[in-house]
C-alpha positions as CSV (number, residue, x, y, z in Angstrom):
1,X,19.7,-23.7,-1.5
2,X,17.6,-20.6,-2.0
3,X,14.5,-19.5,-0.1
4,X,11.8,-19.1,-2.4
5,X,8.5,-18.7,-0.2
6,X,8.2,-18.0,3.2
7,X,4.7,-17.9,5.3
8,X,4.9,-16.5,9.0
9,X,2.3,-17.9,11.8
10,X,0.5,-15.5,13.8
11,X,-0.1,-17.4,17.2
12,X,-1.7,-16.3,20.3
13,X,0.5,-17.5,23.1
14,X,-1.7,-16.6,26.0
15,X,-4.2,-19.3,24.5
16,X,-1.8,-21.6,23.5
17,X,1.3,-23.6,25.6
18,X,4.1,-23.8,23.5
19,X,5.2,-27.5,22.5
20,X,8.3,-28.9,24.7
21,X,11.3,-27.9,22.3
22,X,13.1,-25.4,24.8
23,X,14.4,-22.1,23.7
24,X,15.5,-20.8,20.4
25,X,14.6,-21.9,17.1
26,X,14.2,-25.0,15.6
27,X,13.4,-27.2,12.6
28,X,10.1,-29.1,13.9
29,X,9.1,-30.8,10.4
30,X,10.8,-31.0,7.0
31,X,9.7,-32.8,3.8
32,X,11.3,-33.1,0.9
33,X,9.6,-32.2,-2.8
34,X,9.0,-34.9,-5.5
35,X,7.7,-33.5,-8.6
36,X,5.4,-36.5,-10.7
37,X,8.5,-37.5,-12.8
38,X,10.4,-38.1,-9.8
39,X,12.6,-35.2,-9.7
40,X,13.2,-33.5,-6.0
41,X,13.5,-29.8,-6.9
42,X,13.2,-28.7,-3.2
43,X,12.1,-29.3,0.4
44,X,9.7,-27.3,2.7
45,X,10.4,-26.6,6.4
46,X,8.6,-25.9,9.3
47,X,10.1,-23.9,12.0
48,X,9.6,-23.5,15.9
49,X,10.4,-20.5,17.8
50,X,10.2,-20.6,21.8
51,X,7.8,-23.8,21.6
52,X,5.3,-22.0,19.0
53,X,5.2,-23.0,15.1
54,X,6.8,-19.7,13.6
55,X,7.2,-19.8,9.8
56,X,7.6,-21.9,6.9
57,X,9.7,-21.8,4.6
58,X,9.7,-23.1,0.6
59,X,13.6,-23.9,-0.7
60,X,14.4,-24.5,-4.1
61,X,17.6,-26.6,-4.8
62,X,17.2,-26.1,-8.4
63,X,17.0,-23.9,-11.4
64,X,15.0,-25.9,-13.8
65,X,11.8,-26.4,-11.9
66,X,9.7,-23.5,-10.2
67,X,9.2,-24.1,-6.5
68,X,6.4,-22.3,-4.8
69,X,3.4,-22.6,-2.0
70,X,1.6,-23.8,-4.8
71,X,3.9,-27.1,-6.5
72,X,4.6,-28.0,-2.7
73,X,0.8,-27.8,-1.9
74,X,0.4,-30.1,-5.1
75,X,3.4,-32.7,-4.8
76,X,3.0,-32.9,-0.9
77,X,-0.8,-34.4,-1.6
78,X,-1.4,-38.4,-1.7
79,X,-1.4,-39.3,-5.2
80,X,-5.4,-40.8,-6.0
């Protein structure tokens, strides 16, 4: 797996109380990409620091299909 995109959060933790995950880092959502033919080219994760939503993070498992902010934007929406 590569890391293709990566967008950081820019909270203010003296307005905010961090969530009840403890210390350290961890994975607090994680979806997996499904292109419209079905293929899964990739997943996008959502990261925790210390409580407070930190990054996110765009991973490509493949070569044949480009994986951005963008395609994940697209195949994450409800199909209408």
């Amino acid at each position: 797996m590569r890391v293709r995109h990566t967008a950081y959060f820019d909270l203010d933790a003296d307005v905010v109380e961090p969530a009840p995950t403890g210390p350290g880092i961890v994975v607090a959502a994680d979806m997996q990409l499904f292109t419209e033919t079905g293929e899964c080219p990739g997943e996008v994760l959502v990261f925790a620091q210390g409580g407070y939503l930190s990054w996110l993070e765009v991973c490509s498992w493949s070569d044949d299909v480009e994986v951005n902010l963008a395609a994940a934007r697209r195949w994450l929406q409800p199909s209408s």
